[in-house]
mmJSON file of the N, C-alpha and C atoms, coordinates in Angstrom:
{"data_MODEL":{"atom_site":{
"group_PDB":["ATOM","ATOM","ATOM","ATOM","ATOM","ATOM","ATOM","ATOM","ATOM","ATOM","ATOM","ATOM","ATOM","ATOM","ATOM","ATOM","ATOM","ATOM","ATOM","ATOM","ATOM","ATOM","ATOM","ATOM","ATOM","ATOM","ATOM","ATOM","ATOM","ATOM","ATOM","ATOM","ATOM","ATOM","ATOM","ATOM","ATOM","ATOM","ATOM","ATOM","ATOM","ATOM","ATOM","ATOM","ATOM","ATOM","ATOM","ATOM","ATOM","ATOM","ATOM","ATOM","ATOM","ATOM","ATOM","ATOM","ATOM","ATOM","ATOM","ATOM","ATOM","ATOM","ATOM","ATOM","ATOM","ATOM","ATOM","ATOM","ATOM","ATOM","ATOM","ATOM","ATOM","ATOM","ATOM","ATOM","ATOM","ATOM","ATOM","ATOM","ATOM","ATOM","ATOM","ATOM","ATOM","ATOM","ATOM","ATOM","ATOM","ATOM","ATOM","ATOM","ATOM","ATOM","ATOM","ATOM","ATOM","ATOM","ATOM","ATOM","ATOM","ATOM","ATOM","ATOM","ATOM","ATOM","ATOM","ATOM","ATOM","ATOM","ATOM","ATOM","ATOM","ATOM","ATOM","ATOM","ATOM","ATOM","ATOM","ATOM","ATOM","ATOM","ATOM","ATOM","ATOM","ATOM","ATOM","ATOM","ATOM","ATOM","ATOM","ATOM","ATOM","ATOM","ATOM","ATOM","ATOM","ATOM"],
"id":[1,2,3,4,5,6,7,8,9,10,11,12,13,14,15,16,17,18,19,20,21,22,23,24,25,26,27,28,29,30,31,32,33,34,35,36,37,38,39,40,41,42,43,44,45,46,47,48,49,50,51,52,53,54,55,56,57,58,59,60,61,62,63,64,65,66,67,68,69,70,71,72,73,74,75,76,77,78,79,80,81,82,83,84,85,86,87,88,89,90,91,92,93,94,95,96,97,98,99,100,101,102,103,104,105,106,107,108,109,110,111,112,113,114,115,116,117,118,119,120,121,122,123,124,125,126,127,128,129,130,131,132,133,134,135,136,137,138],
"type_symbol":["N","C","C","N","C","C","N","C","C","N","C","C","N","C","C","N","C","C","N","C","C","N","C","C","N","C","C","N","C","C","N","C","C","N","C","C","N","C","C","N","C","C","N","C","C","N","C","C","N","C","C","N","C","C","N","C","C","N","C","C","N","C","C","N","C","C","N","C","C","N","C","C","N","C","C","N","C","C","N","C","C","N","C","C","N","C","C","N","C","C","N","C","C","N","C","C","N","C","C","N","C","C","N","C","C","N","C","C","N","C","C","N","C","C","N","C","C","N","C","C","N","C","C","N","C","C","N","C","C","N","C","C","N","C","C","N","C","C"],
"label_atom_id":["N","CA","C","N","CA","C","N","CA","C","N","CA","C","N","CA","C","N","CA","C","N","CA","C","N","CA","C","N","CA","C","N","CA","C","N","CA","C","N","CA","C","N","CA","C","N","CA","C","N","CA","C","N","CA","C","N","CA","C","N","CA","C","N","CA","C","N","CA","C","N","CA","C","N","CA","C","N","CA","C","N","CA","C","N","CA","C","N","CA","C","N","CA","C","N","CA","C","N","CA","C","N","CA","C","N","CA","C","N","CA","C","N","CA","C","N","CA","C","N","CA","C","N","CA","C","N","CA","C","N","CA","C","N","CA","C","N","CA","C","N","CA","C","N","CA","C","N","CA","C","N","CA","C","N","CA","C","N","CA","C"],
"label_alt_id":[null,null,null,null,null,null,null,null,null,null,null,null,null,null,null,null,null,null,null,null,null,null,null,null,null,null,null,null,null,null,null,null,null,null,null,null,null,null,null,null,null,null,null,null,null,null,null,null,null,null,null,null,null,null,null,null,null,null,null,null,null,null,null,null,null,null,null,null,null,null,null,null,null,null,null,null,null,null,null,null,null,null,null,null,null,null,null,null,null,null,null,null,null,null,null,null,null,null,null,null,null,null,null,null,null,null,null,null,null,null,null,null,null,null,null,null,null,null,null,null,null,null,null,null,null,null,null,null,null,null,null,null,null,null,null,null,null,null],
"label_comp_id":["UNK","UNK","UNK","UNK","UNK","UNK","UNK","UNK","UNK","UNK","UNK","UNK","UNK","UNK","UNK","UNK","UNK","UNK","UNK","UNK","UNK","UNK","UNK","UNK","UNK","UNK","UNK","UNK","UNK","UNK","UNK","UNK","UNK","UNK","UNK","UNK","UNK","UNK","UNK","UNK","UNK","UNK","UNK","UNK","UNK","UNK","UNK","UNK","UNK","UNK","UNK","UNK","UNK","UNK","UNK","UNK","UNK","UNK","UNK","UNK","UNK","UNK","UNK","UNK","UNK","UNK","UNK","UNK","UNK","UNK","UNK","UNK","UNK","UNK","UNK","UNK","UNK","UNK","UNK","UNK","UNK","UNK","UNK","UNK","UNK","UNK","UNK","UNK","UNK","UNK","UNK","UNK","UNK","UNK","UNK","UNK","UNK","UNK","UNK","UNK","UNK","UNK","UNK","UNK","UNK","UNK","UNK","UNK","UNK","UNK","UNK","UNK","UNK","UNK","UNK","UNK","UNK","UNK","UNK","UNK","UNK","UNK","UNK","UNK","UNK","UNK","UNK","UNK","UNK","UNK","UNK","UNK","UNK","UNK","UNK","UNK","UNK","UNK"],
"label_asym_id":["A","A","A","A","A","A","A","A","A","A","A","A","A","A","A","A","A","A","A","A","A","A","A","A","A","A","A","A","A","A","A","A","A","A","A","A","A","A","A","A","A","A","A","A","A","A","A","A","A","A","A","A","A","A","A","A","A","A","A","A","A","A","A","A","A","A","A","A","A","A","A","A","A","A","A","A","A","A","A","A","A","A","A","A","A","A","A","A","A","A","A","A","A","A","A","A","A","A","A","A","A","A","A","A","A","A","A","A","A","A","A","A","A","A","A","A","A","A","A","A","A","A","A","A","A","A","A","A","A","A","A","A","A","A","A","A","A","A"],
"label_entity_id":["1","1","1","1","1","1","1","1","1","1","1","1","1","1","1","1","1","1","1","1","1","1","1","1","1","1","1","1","1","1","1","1","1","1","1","1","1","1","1","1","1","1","1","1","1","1","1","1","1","1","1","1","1","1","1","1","1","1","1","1","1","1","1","1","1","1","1","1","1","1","1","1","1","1","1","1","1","1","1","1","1","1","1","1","1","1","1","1","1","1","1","1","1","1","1","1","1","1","1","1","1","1","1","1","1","1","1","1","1","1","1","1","1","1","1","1","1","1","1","1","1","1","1","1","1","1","1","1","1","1","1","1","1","1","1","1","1","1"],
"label_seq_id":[1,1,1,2,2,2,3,3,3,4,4,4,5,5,5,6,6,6,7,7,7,8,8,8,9,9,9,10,10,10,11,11,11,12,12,12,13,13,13,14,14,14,15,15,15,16,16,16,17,17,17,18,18,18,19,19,19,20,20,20,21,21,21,22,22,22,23,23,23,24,24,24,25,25,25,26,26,26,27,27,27,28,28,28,29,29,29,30,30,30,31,31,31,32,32,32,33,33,33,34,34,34,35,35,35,36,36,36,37,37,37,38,38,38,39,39,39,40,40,40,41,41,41,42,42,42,43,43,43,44,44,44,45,45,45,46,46,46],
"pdbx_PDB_ins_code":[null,null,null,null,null,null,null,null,null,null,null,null,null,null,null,null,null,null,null,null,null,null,null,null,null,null,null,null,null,null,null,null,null,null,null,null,null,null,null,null,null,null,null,null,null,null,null,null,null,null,null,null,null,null,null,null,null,null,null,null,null,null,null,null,null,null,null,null,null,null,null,null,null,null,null,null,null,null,null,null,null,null,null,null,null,null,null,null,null,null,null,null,null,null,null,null,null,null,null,null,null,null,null,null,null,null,null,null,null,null,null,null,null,null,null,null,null,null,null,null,null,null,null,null,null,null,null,null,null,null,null,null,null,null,null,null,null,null],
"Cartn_x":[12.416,11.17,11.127,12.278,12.133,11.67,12.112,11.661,10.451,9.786,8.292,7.809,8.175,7.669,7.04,8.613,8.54,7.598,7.842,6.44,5.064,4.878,3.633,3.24,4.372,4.276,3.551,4.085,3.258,1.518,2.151,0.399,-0.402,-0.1,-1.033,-1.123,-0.143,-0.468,-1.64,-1.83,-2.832,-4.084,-3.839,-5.032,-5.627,-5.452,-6.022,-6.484,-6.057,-6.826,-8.327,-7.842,-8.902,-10.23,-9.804,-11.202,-12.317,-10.663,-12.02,-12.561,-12.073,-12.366,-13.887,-14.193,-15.038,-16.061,-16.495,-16.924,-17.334,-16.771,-16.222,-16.775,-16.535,-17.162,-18.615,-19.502,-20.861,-21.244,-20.426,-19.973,-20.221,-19.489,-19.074,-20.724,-21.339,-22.598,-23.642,-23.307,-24.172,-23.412,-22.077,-21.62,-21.486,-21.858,-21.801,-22.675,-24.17,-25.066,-24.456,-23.269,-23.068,-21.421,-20.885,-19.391,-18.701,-19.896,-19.038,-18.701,-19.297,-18.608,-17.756,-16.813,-15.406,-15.361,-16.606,-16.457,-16.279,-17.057,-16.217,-14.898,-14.233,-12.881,-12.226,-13.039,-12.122,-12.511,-13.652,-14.168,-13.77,-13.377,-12.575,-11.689,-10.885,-8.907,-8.81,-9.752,-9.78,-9.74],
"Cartn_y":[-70.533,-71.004,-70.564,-70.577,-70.586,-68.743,-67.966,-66.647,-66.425,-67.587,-67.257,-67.541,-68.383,-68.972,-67.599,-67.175,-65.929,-64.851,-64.389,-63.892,-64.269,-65.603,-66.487,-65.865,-66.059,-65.763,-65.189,-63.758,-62.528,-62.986,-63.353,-63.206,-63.872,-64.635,-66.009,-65.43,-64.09,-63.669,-62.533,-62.44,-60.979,-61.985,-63.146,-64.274,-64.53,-63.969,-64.428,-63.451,-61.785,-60.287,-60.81,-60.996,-61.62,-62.05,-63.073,-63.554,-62.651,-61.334,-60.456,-59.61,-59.262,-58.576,-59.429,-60.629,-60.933,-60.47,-60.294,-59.43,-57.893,-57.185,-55.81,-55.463,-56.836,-56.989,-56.33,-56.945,-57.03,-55.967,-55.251,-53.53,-52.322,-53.12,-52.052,-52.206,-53.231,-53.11,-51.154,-51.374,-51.081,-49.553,-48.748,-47.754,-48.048,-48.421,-48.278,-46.993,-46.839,-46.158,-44.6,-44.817,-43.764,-43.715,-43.532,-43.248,-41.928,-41.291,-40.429,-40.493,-41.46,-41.984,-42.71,-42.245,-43.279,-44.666,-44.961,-46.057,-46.995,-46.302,-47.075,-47.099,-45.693,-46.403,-47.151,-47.59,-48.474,-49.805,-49.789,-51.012,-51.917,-51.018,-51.867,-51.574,-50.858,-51.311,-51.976,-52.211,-53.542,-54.747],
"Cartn_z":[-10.536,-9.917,-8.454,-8.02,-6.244,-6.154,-6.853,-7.082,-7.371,-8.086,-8.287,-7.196,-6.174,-5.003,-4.097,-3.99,-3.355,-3.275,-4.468,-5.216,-4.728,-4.904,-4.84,-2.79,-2.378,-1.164,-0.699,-0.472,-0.277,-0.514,-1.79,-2.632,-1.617,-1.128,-0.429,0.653,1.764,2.706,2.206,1.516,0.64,0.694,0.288,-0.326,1.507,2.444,3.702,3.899,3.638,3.697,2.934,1.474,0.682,1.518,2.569,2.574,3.387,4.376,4.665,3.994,2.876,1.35,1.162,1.056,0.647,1.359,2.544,3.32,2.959,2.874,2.074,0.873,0.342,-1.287,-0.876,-0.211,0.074,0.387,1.66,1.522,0.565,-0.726,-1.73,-2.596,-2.226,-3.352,-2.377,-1.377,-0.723,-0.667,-0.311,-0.743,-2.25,-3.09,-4.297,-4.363,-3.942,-4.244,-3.376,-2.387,-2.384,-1.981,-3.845,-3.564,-2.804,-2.4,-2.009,0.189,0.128,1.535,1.623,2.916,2.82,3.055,3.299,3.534,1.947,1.293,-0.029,-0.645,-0.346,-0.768,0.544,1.706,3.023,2.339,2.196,1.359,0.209,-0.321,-1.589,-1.551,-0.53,-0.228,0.418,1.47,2.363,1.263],
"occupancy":[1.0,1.0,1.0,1.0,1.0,1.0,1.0,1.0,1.0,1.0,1.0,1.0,1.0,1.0,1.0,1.0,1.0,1.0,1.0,1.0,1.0,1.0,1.0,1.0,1.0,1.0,1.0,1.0,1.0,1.0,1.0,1.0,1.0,1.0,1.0,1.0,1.0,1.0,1.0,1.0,1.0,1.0,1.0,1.0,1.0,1.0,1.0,1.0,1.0,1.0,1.0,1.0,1.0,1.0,1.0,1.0,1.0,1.0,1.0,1.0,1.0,1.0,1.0,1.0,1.0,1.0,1.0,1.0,1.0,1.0,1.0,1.0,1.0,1.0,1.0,1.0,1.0,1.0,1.0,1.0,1.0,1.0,1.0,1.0,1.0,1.0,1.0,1.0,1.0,1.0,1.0,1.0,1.0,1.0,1.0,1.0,1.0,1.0,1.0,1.0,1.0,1.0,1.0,1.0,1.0,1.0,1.0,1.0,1.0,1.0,1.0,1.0,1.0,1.0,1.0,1.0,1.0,1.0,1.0,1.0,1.0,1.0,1.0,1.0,1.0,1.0,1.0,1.0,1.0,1.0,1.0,1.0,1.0,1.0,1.0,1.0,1.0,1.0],
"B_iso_or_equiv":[0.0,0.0,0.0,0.0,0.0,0.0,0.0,0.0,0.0,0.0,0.0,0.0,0.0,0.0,0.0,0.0,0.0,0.0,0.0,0.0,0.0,0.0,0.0,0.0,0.0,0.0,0.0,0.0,0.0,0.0,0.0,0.0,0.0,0.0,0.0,0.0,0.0,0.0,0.0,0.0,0.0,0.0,0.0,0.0,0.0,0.0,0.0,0.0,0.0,0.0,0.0,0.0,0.0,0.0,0.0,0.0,0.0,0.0,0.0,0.0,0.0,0.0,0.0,0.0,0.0,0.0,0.0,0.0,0.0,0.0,0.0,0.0,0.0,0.0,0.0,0.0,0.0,0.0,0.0,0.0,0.0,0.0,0.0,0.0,0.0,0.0,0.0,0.0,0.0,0.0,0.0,0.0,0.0,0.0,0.0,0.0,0.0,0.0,0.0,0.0,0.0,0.0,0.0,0.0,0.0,0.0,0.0,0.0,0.0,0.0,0.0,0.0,0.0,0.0,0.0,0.0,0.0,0.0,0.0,0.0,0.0,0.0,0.0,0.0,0.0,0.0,0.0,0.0,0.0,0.0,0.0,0.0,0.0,0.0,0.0,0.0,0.0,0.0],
"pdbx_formal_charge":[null,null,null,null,null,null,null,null,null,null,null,null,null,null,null,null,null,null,null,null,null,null,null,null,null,null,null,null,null,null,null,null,null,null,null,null,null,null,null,null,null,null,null,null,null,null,null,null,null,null,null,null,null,null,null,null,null,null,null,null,null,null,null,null,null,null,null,null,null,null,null,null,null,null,null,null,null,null,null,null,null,null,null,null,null,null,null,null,null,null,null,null,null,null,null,null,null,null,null,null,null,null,null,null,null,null,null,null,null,null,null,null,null,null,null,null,null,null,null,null,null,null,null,null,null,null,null,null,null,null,null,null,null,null,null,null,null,null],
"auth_seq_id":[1,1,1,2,2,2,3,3,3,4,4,4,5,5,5,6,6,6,7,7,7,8,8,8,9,9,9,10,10,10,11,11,11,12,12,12,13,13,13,14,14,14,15,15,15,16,16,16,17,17,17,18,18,18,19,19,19,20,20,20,21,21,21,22,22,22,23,23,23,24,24,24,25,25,25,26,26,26,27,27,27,28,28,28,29,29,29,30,30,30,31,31,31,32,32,32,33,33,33,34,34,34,35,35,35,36,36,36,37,37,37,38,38,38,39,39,39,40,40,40,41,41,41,42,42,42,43,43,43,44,44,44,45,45,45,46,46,46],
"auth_comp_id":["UNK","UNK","UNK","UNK","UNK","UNK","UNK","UNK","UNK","UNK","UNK","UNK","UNK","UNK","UNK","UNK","UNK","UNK","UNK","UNK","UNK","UNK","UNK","UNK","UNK","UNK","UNK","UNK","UNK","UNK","UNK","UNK","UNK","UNK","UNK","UNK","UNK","UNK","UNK","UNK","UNK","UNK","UNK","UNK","UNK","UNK","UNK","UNK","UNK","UNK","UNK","UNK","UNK","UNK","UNK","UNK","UNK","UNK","UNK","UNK","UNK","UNK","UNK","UNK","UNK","UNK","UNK","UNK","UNK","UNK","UNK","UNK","UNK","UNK","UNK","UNK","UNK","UNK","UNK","UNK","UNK","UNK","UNK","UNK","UNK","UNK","UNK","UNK","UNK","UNK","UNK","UNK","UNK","UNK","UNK","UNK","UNK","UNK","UNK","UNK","UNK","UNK","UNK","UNK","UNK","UNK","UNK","UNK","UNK","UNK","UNK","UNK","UNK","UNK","UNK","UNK","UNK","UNK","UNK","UNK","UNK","UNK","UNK","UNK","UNK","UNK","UNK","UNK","UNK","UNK","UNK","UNK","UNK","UNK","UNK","UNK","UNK","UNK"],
"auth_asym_id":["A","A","A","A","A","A","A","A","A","A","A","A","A","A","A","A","A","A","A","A","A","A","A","A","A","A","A","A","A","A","A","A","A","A","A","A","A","A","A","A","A","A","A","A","A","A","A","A","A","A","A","A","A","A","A","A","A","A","A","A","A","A","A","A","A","A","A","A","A","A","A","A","A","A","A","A","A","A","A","A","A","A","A","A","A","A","A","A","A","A","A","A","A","A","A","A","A","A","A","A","A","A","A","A","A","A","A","A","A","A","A","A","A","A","A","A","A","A","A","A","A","A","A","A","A","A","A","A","A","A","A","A","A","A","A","A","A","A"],
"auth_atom_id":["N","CA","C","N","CA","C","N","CA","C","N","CA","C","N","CA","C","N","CA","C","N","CA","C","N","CA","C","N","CA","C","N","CA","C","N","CA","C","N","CA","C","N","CA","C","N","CA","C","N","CA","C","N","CA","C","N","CA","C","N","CA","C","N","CA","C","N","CA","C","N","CA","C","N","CA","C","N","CA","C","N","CA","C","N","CA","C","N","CA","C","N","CA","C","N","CA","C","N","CA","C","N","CA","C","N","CA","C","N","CA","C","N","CA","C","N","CA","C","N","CA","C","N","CA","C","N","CA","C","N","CA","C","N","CA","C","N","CA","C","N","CA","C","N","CA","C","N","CA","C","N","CA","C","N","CA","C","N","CA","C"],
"pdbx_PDB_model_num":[1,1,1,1,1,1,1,1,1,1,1,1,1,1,1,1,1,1,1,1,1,1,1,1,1,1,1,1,1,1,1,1,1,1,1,1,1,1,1,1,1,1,1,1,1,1,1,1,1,1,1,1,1,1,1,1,1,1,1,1,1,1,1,1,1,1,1,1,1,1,1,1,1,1,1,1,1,1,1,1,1,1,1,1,1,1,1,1,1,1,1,1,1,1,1,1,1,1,1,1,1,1,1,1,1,1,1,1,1,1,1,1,1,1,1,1,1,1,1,1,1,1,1,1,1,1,1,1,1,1,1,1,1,1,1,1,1,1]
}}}
């Protein structure tokens, strides 16, 4: 269990990127219409 913790860890520092992802999200509708700018793949690796 204490290994899953660990695990869990990270994740939860990723889960605070996340909320500026959600942001980003809103981003990606909008380079959706044009994948061929970088800003879409910054967008959804963000």
């Amino acid at each position: 269990h204490l290994v899953n913790v660990g695990k869990t860890n990270p994740i939860q520092t990723q889960y605070k990127p996340n909320q500026t992802q959600l942001k980003p999200i809103k981003c990606q509708n909008k380079p959706n219409s044009n994948p061929n700018k970088p800003n879409f793949k910054g967008c959804r690796r963000a």
